[in-house]
C-alpha positions in Angstrom: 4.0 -2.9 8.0 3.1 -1.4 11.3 3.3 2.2 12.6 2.2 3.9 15.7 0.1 6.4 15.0 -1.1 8.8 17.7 -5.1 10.5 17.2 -6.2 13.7 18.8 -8.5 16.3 18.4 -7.6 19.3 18.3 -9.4 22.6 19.2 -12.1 22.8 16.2 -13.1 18.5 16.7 -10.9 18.1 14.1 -9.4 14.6 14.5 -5.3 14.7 13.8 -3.4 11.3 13.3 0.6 11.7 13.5 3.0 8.5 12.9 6.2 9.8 15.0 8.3 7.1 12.9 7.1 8.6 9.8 8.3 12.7 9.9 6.0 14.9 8.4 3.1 11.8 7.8 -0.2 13.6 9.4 -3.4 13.1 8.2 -7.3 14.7 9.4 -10.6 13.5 9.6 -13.8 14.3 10.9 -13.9 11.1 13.2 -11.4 8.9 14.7 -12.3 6.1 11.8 -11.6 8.6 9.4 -8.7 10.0 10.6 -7.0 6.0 10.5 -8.0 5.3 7.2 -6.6 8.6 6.1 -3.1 8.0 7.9 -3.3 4.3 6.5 -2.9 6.3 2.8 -0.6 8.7 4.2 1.4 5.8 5.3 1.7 4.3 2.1 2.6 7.8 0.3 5.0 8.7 2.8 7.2 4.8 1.9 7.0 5.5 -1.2 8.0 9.2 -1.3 11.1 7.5 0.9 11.8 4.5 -1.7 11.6 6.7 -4.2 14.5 8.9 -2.8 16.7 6.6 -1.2 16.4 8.1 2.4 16.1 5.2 5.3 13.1 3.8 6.2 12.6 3.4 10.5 11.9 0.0 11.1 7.9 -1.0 11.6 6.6 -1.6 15.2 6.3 -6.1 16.1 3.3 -7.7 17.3 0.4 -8.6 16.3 
């Protein structure tokens, strides 16, 4: 599955990755490469936490 995640850095360099489609699914990292393999996890813990309690999951974004 795909999500739209959204990077910035914030005041201290700190690199912040949000998935809108996921509430509450942030993730940091010192680079923007770190940041998206940090959100990737997040991603996957944020399903499960959903699965796991029956709440609705928002559909993934198509394309390639």
């Amino acid at each position: 599955m795909k999500y739209r995640v959204l990077i910035e850095q914030d005041e201290d360099g700190v690199f912040v990755a949000d998935v809108p489609a996921l509430p509450g699914c942030l993730s940091l990292g010192e680079s923007r490469a770190e940041a998206l393999k940090n959100i990737e996890e997040a991603i996957g813990a944020s399903l499960d936490r959903l699965e796991l309690h029956g709440e609705p999951i928002l559909p993934a974004i198509r394309g390639s």
